[in-house]
TORZA-868050 format. One record per residue: residue number from 1; chain; z, y, x of N, C-alpha, C in turn. Coordinates in nm, 4 decimals, always signed. Each point is the difference from the previous one (the first is absolute). Example, Ala and Ser with C-alpha at 12.3 -4.5 7.8 and 13.67 -1.06 7.14 Angstrom:
% residues 2
SITE   resi   chain        npz        npy        npx       capz       capy       capx        cpz        cpy        cpx
SITE      1       A    +0.7800    -0.5690    +1.3190    +0.0000    +0.1190    -0.0890    +0.0000    +0.1200    +0.0900
SITE      2       A    -0.0720    +0.1050    -0.0350    +0.0060    +0.1190    +0.0820    +0.0730    +0.1090    -0.0770
//
This chain:
% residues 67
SITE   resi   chain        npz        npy        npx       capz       capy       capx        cpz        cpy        cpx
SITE      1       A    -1.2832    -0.9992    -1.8474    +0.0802    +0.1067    +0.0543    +0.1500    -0.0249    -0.0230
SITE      2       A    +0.0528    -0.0627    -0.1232    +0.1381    -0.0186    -0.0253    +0.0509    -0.1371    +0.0953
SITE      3       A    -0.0662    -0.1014    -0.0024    -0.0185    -0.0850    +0.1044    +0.0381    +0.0266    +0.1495
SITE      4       A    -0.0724    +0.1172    +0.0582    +0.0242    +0.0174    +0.0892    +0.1238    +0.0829    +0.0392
SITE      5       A    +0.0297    +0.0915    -0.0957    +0.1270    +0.0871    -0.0067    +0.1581    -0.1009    +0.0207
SITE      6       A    -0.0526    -0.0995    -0.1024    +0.1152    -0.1279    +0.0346    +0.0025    -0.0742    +0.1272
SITE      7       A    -0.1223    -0.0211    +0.0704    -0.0141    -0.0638    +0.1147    +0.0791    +0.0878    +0.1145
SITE      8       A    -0.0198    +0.1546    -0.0245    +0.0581    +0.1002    +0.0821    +0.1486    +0.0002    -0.0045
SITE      9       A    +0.0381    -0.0282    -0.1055    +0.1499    +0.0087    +0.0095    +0.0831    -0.1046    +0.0037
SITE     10       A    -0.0737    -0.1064    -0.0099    +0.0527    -0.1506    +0.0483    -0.0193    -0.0696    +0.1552
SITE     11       A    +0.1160    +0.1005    +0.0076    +0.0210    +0.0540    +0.2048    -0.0098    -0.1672    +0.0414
SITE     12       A    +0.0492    -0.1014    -0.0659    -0.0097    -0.1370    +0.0735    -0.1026    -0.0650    -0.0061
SITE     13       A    -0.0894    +0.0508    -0.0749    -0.1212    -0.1355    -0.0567    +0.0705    -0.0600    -0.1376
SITE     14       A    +0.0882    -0.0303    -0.0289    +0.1086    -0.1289    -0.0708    -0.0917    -0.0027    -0.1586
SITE     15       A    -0.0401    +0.1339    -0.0419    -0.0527    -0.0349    -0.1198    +0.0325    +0.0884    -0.0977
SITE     16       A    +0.1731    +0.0324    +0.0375    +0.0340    +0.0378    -0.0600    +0.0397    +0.1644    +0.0235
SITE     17       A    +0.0393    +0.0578    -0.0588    +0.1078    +0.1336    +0.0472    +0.1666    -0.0169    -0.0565
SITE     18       A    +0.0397    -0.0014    +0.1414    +0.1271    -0.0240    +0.0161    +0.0429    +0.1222    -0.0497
SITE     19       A    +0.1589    +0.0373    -0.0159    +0.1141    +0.0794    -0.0657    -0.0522    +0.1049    +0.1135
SITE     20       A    -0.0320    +0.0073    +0.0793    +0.0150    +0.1052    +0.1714    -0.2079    +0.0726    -0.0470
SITE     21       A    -0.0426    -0.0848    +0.0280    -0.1572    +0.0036    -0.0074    -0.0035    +0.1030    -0.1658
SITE     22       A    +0.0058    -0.0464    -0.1069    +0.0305    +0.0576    -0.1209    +0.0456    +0.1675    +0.0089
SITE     23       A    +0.1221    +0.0041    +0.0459    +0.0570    +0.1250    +0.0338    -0.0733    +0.0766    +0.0806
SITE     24       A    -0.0399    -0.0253    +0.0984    -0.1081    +0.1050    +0.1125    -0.1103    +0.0507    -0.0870
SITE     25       A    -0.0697    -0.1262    -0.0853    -0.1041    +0.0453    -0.0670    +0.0032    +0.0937    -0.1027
SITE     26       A    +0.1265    -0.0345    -0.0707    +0.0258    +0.0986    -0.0999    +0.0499    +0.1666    +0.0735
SITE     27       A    +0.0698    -0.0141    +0.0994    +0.0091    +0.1562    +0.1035    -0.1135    +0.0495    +0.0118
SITE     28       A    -0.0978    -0.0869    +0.0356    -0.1210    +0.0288    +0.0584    -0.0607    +0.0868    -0.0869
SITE     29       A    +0.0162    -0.0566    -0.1256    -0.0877    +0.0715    -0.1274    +0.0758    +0.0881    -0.0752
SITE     30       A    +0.1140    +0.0454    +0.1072    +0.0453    +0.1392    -0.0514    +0.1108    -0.0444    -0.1685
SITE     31       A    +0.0383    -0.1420    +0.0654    +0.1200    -0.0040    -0.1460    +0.1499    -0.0265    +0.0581
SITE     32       A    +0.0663    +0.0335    -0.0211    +0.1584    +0.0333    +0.0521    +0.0103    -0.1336    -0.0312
SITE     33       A    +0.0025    -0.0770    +0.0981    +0.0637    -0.1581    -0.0262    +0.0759    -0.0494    +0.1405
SITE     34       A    +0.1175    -0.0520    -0.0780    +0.0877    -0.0867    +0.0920    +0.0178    -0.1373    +0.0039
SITE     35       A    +0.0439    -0.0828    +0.0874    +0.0067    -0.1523    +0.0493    +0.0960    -0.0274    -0.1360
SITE     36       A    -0.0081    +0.0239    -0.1045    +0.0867    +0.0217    -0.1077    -0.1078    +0.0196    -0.1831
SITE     37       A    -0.0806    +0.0811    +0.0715    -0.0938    +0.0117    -0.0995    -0.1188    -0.1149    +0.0167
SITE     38       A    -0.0682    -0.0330    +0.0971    -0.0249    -0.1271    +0.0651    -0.0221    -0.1424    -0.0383
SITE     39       A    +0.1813    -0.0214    +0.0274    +0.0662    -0.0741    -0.0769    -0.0370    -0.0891    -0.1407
SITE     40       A    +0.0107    +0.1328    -0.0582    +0.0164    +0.0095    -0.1527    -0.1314    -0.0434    -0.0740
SITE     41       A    -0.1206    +0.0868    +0.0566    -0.1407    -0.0405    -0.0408    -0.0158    -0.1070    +0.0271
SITE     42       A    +0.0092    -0.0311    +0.1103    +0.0160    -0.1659    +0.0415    +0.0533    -0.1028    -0.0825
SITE     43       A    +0.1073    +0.0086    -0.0403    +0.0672    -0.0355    -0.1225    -0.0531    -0.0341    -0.0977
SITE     44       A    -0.0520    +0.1065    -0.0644    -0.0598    -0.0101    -0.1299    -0.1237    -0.0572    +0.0465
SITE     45       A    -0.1221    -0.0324    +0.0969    -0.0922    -0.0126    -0.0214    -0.0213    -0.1692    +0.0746
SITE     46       A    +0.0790    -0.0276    +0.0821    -0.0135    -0.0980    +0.0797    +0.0090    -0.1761    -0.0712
SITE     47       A    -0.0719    +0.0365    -0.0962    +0.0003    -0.1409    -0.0871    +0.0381    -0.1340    +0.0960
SITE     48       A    -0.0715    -0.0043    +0.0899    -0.0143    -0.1080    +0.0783    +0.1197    -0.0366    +0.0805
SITE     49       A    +0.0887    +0.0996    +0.0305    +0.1416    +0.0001    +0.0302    -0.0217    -0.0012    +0.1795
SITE     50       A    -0.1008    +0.0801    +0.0377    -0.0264    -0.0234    +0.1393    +0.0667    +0.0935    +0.1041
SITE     51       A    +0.0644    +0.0774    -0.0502    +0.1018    +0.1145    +0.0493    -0.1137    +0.1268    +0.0630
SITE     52       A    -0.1658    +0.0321    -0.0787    -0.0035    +0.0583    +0.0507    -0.1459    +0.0421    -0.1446
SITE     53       A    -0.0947    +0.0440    +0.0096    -0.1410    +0.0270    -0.0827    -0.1157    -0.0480    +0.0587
SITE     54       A    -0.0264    -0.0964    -0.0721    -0.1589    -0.0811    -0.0032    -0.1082    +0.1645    -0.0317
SITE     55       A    -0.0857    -0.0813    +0.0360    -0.1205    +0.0990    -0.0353    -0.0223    -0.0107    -0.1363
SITE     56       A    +0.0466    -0.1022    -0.1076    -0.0138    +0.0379    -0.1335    +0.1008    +0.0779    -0.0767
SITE     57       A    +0.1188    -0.0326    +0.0542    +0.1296    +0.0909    -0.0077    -0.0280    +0.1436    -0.0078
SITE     58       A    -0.0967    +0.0606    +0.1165    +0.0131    +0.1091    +0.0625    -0.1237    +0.0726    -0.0733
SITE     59       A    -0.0981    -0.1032    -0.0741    -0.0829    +0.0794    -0.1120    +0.0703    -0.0014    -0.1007
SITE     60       A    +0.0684    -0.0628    -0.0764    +0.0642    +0.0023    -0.0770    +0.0625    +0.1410    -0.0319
SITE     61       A    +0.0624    +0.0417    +0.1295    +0.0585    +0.1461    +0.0036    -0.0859    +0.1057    +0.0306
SITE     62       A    -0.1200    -0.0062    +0.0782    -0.1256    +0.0502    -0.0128    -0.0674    +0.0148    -0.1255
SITE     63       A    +0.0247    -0.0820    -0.1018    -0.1101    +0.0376    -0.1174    +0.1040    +0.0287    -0.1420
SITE     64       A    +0.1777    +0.0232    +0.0500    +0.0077    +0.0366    -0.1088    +0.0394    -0.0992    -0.0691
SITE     65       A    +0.0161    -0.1581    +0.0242    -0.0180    -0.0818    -0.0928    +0.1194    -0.1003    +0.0266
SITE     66       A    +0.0908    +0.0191    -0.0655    +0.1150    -0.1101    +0.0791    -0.0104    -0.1710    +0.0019
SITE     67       A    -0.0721    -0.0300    -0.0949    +0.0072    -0.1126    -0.0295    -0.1573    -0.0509    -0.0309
//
């Protein structure tokens, strides 16, 4: 199910969730976020330096677990 939630919001296929894709999802789920807040999570989580969230990235922030 989390799998697929990522597949949904990774508007390109690419893999990842881009800075744009990120933000909708987080609107979506009812959290006040801007191309700014985005950003930032991205930031902190994007080990891989891919300018955007892997699907392990994006559990990572899913379970709570930064590292």
């Amino acid at each position: 199910m989390i799998k697929e939630a990522f597949d949904h919001h990774d508007t390109n296929g690419s893999g990842k969730l881009t800075p744009n894709d990120l933000k909708v999802a987080l609107i979506k789920e009812h959290f006040n976020a801007t191309k700014e807040t985005a950003y930032n999570i991205i930031a902190e989580y994007d080990e891989e330096c891919i300018g955007g969230l892997n699907f392990a990235a994006f559990m990572r922030i899913i379970s709570s677990d930064p590292r």
